[in-house]
N, C-alpha and C positions, 0 to 999 in steps of 0.2 A: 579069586580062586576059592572053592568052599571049602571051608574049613578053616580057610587063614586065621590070621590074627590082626584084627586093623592097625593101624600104623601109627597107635595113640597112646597117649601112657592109661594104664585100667587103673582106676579109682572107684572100686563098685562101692565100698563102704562111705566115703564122701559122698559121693554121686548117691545115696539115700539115703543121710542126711538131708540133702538139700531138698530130695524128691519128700521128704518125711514131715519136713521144715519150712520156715520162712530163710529165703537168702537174699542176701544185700547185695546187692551189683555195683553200689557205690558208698562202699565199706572203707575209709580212710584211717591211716596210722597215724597217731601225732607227731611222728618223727619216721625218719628213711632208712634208718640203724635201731638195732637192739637196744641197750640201754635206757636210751631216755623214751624209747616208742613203751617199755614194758613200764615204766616209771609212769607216764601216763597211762599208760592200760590201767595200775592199780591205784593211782589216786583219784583219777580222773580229771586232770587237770597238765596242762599244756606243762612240756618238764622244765620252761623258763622259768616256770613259777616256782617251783621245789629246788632249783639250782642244776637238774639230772641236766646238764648242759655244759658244752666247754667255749671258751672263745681262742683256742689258741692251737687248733685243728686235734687233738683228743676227741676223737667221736663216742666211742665208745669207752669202759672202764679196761685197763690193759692188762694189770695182772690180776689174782687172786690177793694179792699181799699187796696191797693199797688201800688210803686212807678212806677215799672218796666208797660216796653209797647213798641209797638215799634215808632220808635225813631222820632222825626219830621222830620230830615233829610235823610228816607227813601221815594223814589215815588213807588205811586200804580196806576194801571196799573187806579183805578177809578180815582183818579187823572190827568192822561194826559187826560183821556176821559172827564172827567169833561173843563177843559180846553177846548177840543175841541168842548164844547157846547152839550154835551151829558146831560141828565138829569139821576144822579144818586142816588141807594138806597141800602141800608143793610137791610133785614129784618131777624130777626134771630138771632142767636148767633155770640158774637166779640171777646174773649177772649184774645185780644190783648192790654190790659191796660186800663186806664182811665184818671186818675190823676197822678199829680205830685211831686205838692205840697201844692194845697190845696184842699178840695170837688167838690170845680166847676171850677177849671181852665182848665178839662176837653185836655188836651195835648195830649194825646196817642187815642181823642175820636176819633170814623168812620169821625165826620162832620172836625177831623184834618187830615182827610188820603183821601179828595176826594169822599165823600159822599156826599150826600145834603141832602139825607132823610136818618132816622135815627129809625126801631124800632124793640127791642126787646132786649135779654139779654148781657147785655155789659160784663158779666162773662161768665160759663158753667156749662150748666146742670150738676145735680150731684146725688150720692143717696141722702145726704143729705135734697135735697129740698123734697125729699117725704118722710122725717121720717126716711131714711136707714142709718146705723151710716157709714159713710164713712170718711168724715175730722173728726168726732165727736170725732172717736172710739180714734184717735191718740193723739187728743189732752188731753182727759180725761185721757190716760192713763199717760202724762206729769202732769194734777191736778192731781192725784191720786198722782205721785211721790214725788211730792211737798207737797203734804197735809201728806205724811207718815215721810219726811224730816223734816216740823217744830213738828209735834209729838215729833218724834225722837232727836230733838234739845233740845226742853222743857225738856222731861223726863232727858237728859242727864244733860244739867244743874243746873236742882231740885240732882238730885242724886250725881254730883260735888259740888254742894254749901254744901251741906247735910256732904258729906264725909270728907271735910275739914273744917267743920264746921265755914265755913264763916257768916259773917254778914250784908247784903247787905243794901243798904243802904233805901232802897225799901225794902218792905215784898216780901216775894214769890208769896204771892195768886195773885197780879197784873196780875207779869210772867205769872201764869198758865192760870189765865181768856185772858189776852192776845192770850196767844198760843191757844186757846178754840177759841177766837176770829175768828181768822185767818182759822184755821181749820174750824169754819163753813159757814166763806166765800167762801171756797175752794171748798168746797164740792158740795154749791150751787151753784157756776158757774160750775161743773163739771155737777152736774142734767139741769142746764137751759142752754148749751151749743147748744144741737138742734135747739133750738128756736133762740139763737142768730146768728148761720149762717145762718139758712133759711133769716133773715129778712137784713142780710149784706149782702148774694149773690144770693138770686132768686127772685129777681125784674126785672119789665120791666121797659126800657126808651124810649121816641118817643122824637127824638133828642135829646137835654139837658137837658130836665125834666123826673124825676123817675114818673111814673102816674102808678102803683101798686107796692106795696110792705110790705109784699111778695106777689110775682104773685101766681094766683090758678090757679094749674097746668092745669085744666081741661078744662079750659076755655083759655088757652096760643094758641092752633093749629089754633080755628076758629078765635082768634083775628089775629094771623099771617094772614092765607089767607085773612080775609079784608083788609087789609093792603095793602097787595100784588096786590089785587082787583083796591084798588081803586089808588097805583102809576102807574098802567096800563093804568086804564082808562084816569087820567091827563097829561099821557105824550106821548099818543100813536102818539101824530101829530107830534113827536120831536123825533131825536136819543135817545134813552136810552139805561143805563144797571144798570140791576137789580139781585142783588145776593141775592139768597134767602137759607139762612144757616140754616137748619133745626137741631130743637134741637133734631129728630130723628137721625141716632138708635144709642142711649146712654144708658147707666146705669142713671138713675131707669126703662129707659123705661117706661116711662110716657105716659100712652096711655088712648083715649079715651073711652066713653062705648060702642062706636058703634062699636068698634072693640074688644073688649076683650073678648076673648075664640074663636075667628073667625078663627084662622089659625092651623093646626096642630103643630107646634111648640111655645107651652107655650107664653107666654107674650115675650118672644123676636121676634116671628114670627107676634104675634098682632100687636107689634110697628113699622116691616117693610110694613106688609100691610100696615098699616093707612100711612105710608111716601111714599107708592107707588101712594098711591088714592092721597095724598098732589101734589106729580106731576103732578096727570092727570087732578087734580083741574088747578093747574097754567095752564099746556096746553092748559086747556077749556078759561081759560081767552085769552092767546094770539087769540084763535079762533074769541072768541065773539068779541075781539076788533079790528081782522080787519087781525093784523099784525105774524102771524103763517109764511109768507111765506119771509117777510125781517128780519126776527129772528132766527140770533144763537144762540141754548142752546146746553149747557155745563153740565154735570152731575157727578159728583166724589164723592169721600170721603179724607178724610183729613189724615188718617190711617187706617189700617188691624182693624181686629176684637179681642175684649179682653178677652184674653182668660183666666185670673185671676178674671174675674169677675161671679163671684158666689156666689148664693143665695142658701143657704141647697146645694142641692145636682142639683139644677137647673143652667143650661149654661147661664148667662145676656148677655153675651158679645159678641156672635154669633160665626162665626167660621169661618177658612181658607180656607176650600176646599183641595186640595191637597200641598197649602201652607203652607213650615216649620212657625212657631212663630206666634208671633200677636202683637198687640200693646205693644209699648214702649219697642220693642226689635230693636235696630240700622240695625241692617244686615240682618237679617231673610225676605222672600221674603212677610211671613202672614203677618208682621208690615207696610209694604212698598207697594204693589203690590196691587193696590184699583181699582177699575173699570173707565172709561174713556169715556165718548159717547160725540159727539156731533153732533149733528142736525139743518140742515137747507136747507131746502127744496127748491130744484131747482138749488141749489149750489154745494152741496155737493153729492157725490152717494151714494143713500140709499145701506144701506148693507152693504157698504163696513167692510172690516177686519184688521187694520193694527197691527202687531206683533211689529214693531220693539221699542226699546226701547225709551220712550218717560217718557216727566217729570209734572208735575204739574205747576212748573215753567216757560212750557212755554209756560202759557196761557198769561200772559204778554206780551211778542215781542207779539205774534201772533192776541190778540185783540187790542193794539194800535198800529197795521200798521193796522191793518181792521179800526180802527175808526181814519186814519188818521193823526196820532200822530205819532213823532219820538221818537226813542228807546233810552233813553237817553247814552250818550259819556262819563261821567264825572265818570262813575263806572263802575265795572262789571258785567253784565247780563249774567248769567246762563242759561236761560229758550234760548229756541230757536224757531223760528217762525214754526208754526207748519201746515199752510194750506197749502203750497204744497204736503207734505204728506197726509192730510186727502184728498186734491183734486186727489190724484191717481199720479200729474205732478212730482214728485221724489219718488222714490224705496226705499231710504233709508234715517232714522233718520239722522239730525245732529248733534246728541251725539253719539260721541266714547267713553266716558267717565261717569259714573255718578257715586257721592261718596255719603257712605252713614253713615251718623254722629247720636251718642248715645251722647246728649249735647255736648260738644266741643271735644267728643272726635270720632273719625274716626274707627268707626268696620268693614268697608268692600268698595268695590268697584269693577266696574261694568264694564269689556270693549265690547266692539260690535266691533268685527273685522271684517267687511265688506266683506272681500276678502275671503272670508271661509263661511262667513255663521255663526256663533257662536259668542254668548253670554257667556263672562267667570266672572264666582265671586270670587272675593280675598277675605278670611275673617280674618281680623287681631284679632278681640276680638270678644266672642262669650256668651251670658251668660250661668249662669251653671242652668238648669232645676231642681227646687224642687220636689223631688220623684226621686228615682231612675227610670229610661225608660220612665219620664215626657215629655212633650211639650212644659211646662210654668214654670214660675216662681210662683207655686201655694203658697200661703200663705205670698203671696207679692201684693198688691196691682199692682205693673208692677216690669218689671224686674232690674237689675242696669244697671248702663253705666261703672261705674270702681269699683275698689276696691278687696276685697276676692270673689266675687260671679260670676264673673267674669272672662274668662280663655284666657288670651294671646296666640297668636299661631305663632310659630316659629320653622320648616317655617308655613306660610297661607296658612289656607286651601282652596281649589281651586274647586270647580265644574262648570259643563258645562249646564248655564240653558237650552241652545238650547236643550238639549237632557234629562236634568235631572232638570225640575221647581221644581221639590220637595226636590230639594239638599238634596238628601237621598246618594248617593255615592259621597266620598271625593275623587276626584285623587291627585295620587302621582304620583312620578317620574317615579317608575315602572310601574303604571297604564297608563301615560299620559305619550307621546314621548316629547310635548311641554310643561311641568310643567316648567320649569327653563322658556324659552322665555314668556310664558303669565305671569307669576309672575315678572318677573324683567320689563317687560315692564306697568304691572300697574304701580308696586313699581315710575318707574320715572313720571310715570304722576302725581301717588301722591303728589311726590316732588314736581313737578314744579307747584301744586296746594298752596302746603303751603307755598312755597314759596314768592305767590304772594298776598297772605294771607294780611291785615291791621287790627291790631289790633283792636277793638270797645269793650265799655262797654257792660258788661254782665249783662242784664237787668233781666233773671230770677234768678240774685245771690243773696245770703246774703241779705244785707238791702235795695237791691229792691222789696223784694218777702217776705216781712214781713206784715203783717196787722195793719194799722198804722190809728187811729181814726181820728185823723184829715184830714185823705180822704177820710171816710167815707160816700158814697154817701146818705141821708136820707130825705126824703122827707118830715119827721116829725121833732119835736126836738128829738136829739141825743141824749139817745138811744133810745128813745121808736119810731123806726124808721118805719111808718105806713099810709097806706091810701089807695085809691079805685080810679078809675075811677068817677065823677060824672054819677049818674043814674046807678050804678052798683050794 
């Protein structure tokens, strides 16, 4: 009908980047979740190596006020830059730790990893910060079990003491008011549990001070972009770099009103518009300020889209496209396979295409040999320098290998046999889809990495993404003349991966990734943890 509106989500500001840009079509994340995928974005190295890993299903880091983070003795790429006289900034979300060991020693913060400026969520957006029971639901149903436990202790006691007609040395009624006690403290932490993470993990910080909390969400996108605005304007006479982590598109999907009901696809298509127009905002700054034409930008996601995430009967967590899985699946190409553009004008060829397989990781070598900086010798670096590639002066990636980790454990990997043309995937563990002929791990928050749910594969299954991205056909031996030579020859590369493997602290384990008060970051006294911006 003329005039309509096509049936798609608009991303005009994306959509010229890419047209402006070179884009990766086969842009991969070192991890299927947040934390450890951003831990490698900024070291540039797989995050078994730094520890950003858990073996004990902790995917990501849980509260603000935990110990785990990554590690002081990791370098980011803002780091050598900073060093080299760059003027550095975070705007946005960090999910990469805080403290240590006490509220403000501040260890794991952006300004310890090579930032200089410092503002917005040092956690991750979540449902909870808009009312959605997400951490809430889990925890309450731990009070709940606990509150049914001392019940159940009480009554059993009274009716032990009773049957043996004991004489205690104490009355009973104590007991029972006790047990009442307890029980109705239970309960009310269990009712005021919402309130207590919103005000423990959705605040903002502008470097080392909490200056709202809780933040209102509504008001979070326009404070980012001035932000954004004005480290532009201060440092446009100076090398910078500025990463701007958008709390879009996440569950709650936290959108403003000028966009909601705007797009044909419900409240998750609202929250990509309003993240696309967020771009063409930053764009318009680089214009105004001058510097649009000595400016590389870089565009990603940190993981696939989550496809467990669902409200009623509605999609939150957006979707794959012709990619198997989605978030917090190891192997699967929906969890892993994210978009890639970058842009800069006069440098680079607009348009350009590159397929081959390329990492997140290696935007590190590739932005500190551009800003001058050497790749440091003293460890392993993963990531590989990626501008001759996007400049057209090399044909092919220099990854022949990329592996691909569910926490510390290994569900698949990846080779680019050059000499052929083909991309082949080994997949050792695979999770097992809820619903029979599912997609996802429905009724699971994300999917697991080990355990029953879970299905080891022996032999691994093998498909040809060159010719099959939607790893819908498994070959075999019979199917495949070289199953036996691509499986045996990942197999050794694997080896000689873990082999060279060094042990580190697993920072999202156990009593790293616990919520511990005395880290609590609070701007007020502890707990009525509270305050505004002045003039807000």
């Amino acid at each position: 009908m003329p005039g309509s509106r096509p049936n798609m989500l608009l991303t005009p500001n994306i959509d010229r980047l890419a047209e402006e840009g070179v884009m990766l079509t086969q842009h991969i994340a070192a991890a299927s979740v947040c934390t450890p995928s951003r831990a490698a974005f900024l070291t540039g190295r797989y995050p078994v190596r730094s520890g950003m890993v858990s073996s004990d299903g902790y995917r990501v880091l849980q509260w603000a006020a935990v110990s785990g983070g990554l590690p002081t003795n990791e370098t980011t790429f803002a780091k050598i830059l900073q060093d080299k006289g760059y003027a550095t900034g975070l705007i946005g979300k960090w999910h990469l730790g805080l403290n240590c060991n006490s509220s403000s020693d501040h260890c794991h913060h952006p300004l310890r990893h090579g930032f200089e400026h410092f503002y917005g969520m040092p956690f991750s957006m979540m449902g909870d910060c808009a009312q959605l029971s997400e951490k809430r639901a889990g925890l309450e149903r731990r009070l709940h079990l606990c509150l049914r436990a001392v019940v159940a202790l009480a009554a059993l006691a009274l009716a032990a003491g009773k049957l043996a007609g004991l004489q205690p040395p104490l009355p009973w009624t104590p007991v029972v008011i006790g047990s009442a006690v307890v029980a109705v403290l239970l309960l009310a932490a269990a009712r005021s549990l919402g309130t207590l993470i919103v005000h423990a993990d959705c605040f903002l910080m502008r470097d080392h001070a909490v200056t709202e909390q809780p933040m209102r969400l509504q008001r979070t996108t326009p404070l980012l972009l001035e932000d954004a605005a004005a480290f532009l304007k201060r440092n446009k006479q100076r090398p910078f770099l500025l990463l701007v982590s958008f709390l879009h598109v996440h569950t709650p999907l936290v959108t403003t009103e000028n966009f909601l009901g705007k797009s044909l696809h419900g409240l998750y298509g609202d929250n990509v518009e309003e993240m696309d127009w967020m771009v063409g905002q930053i764009l318009g700054m680089l214009d105004r300020e001058g510097v649009t034409n000595n400016t590389l930008v870089y565009f990603t996601s940190d993981n696939g889209g989550s496809l467990e995430s669902q409200h009623g009967n509605r999609q939150y967590g957006g979707w794959n496209g012709v990619y198997r899985g989605g978030k917090g699946m190891g192997g699967w190409e929906g969890g892993i396979r994210v978009p890639g553009i970058f842009r800069w004008p006069g440098v680079l060829p607009a348009g350009r295409v590159v397929t081959e397989p390329t990492s997140l990781m290696d935007v590190f070598p590739t932005v500190v040999q551009l800003g001058g900086g050497q790749v440091p010798q003293d460890r392993v670096i993963d990531g590989r320098d990626l501008l001759p590639l996007l400049l057209g002066t090399a044909q092919h990636s220099d990854h022949e290998f990329l592996l691909h980790y569910c926490e510390v454990f290994l569900h698949a990997a990846r080779w680019h046999q050059r000499d052929r043309g083909r991309v082949w995937k080994v997949h050792y563990v695979t999770p097992q889809f809820q619903r029979a002929g599912a997609g996802a791990c429905y009724g699971r928050g994300v999917c697991p990495c080990f355990g029953e749910k879970v299905t080891p594969h022996h032999p691994p299954l093998l498909f040809d993404l060159s010719r099959d991205p939607s790893e819908s056909h498994v070959l075999t031996p019979a199917t495949e003349p070289l199953f036996h030579e691509v499986v045996g020859r990942v197999q050794r590369a694997v080896e000689g991966h873990q082999r060279a493997l060094r042990p580190a602290p697993l920072q999202l384990d156990g009593l790293h990734n616990i919520w511990k008060p005395w880290l609590q970051p609070c701007c007020g006294p502890f707990p009525l943890c509270w305050c505004r911006p002045q003039g807000s």
